[in-house]
N, C-alpha and C positions, 0 to 999 in steps of 0.2 A: 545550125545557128539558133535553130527556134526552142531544139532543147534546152542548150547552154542558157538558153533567156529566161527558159520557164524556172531551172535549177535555181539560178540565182535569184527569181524570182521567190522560189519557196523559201531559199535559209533567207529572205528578208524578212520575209514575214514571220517566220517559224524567230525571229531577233526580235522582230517587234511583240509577239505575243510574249515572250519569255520575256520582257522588259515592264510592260503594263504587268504582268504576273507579280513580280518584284514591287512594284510600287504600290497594286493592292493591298501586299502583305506586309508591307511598312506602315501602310495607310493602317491596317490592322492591329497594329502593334507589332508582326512578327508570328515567326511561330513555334516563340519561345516565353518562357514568362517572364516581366520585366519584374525587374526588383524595388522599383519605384511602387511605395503606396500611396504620393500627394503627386501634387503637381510642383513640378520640376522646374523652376524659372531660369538655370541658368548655374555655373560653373559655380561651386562653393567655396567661398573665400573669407576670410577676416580684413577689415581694412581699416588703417592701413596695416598693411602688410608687415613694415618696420614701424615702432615712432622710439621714440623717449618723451617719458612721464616722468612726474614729480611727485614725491612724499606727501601725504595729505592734499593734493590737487588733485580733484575729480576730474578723469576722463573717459570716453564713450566711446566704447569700438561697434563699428557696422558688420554685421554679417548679410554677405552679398550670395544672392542663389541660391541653390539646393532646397533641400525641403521641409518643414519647419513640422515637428519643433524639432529646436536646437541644444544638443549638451556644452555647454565652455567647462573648462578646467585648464586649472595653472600649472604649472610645474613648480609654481612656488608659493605656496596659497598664504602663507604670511604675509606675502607682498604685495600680490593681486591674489585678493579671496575670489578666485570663481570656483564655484564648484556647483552649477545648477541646471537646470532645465529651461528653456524657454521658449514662447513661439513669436516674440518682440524680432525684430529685425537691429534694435540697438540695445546697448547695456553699458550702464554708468558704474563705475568702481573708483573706487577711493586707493589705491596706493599707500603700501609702509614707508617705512622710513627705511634703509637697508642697513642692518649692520656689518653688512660681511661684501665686501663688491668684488666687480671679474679680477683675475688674476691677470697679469700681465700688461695692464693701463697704463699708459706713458705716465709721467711723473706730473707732466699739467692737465693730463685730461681730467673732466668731471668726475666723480665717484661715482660708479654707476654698476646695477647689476640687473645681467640679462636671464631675462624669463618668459618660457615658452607659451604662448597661450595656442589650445587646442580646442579646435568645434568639432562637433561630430552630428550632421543630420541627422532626420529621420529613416534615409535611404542607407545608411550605414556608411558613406562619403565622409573625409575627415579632410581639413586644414588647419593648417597653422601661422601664426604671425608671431614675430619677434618683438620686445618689449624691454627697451633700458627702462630700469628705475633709476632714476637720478636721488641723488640723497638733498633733502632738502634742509640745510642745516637752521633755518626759521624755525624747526619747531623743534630744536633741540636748544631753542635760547628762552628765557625766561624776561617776559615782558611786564613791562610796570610805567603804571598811568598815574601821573600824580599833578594839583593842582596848584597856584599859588593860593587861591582862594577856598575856603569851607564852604562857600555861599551860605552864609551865615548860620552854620550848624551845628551846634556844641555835645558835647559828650555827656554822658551822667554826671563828671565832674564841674561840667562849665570848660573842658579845654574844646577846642577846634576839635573835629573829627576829620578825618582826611579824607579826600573827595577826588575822584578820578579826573572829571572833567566840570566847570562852572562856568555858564555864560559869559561870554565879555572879559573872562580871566584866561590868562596865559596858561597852560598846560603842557607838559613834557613829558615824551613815551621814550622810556628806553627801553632796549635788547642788550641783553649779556647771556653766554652760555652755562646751561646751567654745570653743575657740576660733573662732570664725565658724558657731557653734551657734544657736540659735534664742533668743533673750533673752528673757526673760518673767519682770520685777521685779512684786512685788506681785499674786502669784497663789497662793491657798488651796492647800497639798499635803497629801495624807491619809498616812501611813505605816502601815502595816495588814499581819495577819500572814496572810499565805497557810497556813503552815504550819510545826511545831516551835513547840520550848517558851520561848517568848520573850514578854518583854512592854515598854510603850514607857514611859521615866518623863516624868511630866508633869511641866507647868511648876512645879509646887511642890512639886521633888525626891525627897517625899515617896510619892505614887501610882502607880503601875502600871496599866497599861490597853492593851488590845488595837490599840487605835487611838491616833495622837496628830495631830493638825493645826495647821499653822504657813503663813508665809508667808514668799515668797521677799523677799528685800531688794531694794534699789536696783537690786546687780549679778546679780539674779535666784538669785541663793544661797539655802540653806536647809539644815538639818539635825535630825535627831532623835538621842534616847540611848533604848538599850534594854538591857535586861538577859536573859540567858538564864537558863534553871532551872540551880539550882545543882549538881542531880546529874542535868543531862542527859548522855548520853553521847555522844560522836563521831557528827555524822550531820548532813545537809542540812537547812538552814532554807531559806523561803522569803521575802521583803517585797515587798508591792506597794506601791507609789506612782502616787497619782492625785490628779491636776488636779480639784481637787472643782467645779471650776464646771463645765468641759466633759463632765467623767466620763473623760478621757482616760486611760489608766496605762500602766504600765511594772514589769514583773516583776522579781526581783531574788536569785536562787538564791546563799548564802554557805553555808561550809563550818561548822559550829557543833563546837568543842573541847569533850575532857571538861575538867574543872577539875583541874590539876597535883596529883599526889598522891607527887611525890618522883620521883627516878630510877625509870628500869626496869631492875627488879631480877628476873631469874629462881634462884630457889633451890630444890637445890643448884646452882650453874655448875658444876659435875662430877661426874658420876655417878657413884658405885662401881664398883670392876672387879670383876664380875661372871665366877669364875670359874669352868672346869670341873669336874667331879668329878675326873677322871685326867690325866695329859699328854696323853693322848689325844682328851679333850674340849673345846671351846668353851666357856664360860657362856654360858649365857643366863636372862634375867628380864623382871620387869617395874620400874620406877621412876616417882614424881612429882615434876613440876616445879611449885612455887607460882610465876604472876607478878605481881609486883605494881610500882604506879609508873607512871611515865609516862603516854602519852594513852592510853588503849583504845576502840575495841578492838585485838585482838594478833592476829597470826599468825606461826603455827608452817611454817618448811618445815626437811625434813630433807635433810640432803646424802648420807646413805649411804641413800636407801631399801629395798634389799635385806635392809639389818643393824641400821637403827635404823630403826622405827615409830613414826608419833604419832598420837594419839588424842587431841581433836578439834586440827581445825589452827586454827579461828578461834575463839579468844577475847574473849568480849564484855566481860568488865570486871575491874577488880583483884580479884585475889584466886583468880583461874581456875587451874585445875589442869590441867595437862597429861600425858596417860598416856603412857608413854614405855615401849619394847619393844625390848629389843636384845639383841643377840649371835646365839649360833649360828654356824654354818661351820665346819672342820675345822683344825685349825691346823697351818702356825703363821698361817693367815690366818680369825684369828680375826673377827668380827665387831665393827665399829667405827663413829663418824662422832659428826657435829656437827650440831645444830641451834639454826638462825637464828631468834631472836623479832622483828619488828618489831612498834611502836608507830604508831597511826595518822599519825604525823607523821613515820614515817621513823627514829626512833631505834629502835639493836637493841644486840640482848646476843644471847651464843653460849652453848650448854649443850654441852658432849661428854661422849657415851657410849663405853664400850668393854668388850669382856670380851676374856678371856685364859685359856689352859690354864689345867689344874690343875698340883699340884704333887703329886701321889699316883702313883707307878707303876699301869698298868692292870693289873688282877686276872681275868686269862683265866678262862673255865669250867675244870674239873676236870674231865680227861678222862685214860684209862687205853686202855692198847692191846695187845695183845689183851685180851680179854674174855673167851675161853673157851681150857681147855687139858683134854686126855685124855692117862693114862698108863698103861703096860701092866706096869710094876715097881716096886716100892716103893724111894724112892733118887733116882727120874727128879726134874730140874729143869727148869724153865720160867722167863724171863723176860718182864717187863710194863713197859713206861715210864709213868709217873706226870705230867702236864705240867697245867700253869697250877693254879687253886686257890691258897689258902693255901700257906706255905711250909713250914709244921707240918704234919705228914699221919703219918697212922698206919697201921698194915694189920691185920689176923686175918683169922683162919681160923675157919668156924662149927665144924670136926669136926676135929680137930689129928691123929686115928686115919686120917684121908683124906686130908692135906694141910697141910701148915705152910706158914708165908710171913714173910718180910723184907723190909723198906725199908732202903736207900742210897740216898745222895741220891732220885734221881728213877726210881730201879730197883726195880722189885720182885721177889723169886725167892722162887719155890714149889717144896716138894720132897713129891715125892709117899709116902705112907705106904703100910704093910701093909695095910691096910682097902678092901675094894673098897667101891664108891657113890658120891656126888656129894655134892659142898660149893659152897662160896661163900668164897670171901676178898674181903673187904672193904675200900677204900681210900678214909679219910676225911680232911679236912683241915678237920674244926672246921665248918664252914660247908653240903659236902655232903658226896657218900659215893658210889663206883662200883665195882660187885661184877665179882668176876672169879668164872665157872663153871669146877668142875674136877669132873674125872669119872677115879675109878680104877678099871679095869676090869683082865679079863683081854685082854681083845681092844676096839683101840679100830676106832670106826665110822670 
């Protein structure tokens, strides 16, 4: 019995080592070499697995597990363009439109044609997922946006110019197919606002609402009316339209007008001439332009930039003020120019600035020359020139016993006295005053 126990005792053990043996060389990798060169997260798959897409609708497939990077490809690259690399875990594609669909689709199903998309990891692992494209017959209709209103914007002739969409006015989108387009009579279409201030009026002319839903006729036509806010301003609207049974759509980006609030009118159209103090001088200032009218927003360019400034150039709605900065330079080239307003529709009005000397002679400093004189006898004269200053100018003497003095014209003559010491004679013209030092000595330095 004590055998039999030890026997069994050893193939336990001899089980258990041979089992720890096993798991260290799993723990090892094996000892084999694995074909994986990343890391390995898990079964490689596309998801989902099945769907159905639409024509011009972007959609995003997941690829789950295995090991990145990733090869996709189509089996129908017209339809889904994949044909790439990548180490993304998602991929966005855009969808044909299909001209050719499966064979054998019941008589009511969708038009639809299936296409295999294929991954292939880094580890050389491949899946695949299945993929209807649905035909989406939205973009094989031919859309048109038209307004009742121009928002007041005329032609080179003076006729109306026709305008997609205007604030506060009524507007109507239709769909018809265009010519050898995809026909589709009697199918539900949603007309729905991506974005901007618009809304759709319903069938009882009366309501307003975000959404509106109709159907196409016989010749697969259809249309809605929307109205925009009435004091939206110049700027992109968006409409989507969709096939509400399929969920198919089609985007639809129009320009959205302010609502006409008369000509565009810049006041004043001519600035003040802005002049300089002297002939010698330039003007220069500041001025405002009010714009008002036409579509806004506005913008402002100047043609002189050196000599005419604006502040700000882009004008967002009637009534905007523009800070206007000009002149400067020396003359006779004085400081001048024009500036161009456009209206978001292309119509402009011109403002010009200018400035111009003065008309005032320049009035130099008041300067005297010499400025000091020494005399050694009573009798001695000295001349000074007197230049620029007023044309009025007077002279004295502070000690008349040391020095007396005259003006002519722009001459001044001092004559020296009995009195020995030092004085100042004085030459003012109203405004300033430049002393002249005299000094009567017996011996000058």
């Amino acid at each position: 019995m004590l055998n039999d126990f030890l026997r069994r005792s050893n193939k336990t053990l001899v089980a258990i080592m041979l089992g720890a043996s096993a798991l260290i060389l799993q723990a090892c990798g094996g000892g084999g070499t694995s074909s994986d060169t990343g890391l390995r997260t898990g079964e490689l798959a596309i998801l989902p697995a099945t769907s159905t897409v639409f024509a011009g609708n972007p959609f995003t497939f997941t690829i789950a597990g295995g090991t990145a990077p990733y090869h996709l490809q189509s089996s129908e690259p017209a339809l889904l363009p994949l044909n790439l690399t990548t180490s993304s875990n998602t991929y966005t594609v855009v969808p044909g439109n299909p001209a050719v669909i499966d064979a054998g689709l019941p008589p009511e199903a969708y038009p639809i044609r299936t296409v295999n998309v294929t991954v292939r990891d880094n580890g050389g692992r491949t899946a695949q997922a299945s993929v209807a494209v649905g035909q989406n017959f939205l973009l094989g209709f031919d859309v048109t946006i038209s307004s009742i209103s121009a928002c007041g914007q005329t032609g080179g002739t003076g006729a109306a110019v026709s305008v997609s969409a205007c604030a506060g006015f009524e507007s109507r989108i239709d769909i018809r197919p265009f010519s050898g387009g995809l026909f589709r009579p009697n199918r539900r279409v949603r007309f729905s606002v991506l974005f901007g201030p618009l809304a759709y009026i319903q069938d009882d002319n009366v309501t307003l609402a975000s959404t509106y839903t109709t159907v196409t006729d016989s010749f697969g036509r259809t249309f809605a009316r929307f109205v925009p806010a009435s004091n939206a301003l110049t700027q992109f609207v968006g409409i989507r339209l969709t096939d509400v049974d399929s969920g198919s759509y089609r985007d639809v980006v129009i320009t959205l007008l302010s609502a006409p609030t008369g000509p565009l009118t810049a006041t004043p159209a001519t600035l003040p001439v802005i002049a300089g103090g002297t002939t010698s001088q330039c003007g220069q200032g500041q001025a405002n332009v009010l714009i008002t009218g036409g579509v806004p927003p506005y913008r402002a360019v100047t043609t002189a930039p050196l000599s005419v400034l604006i502040s700000p150039s882009d004008i967002p709605a009637s009534g905007g003020v523009l800070n206007v900065f000009y002149g400067g330079g020396l003359p006779p080239n004085c400081g001048s120019g024009s500036i161009v307003i456009t209206d978001a529709v292309g119509a402009s009005v011109t403002v010009t600035a200018s400035s111009a000397p003065g008309t005032v002679a320049p009035t130099q400093p008041l300067t005297v020359s010499p400025t000091s004189f020494c005399f050694t006898a009573a009798g001695q004269t000295g001349t000074a020139i007197a230049l620029g200053g007023n044309a009025t100018k007077v002279v004295n003497s502070a000690n008349t016993a040391i020095a007396t003095a005259a003006l002519a014209t722009n001459t001044v003559t001092i004559t020296a006295g009995a009195a020995l010491g030092t004085t100042t004679v004085n030459v003012n013209d109203g405004a300033s005053s430049v002393s002249i030092n005299v000094t009567r000595a017996a011996v000058c330095p």
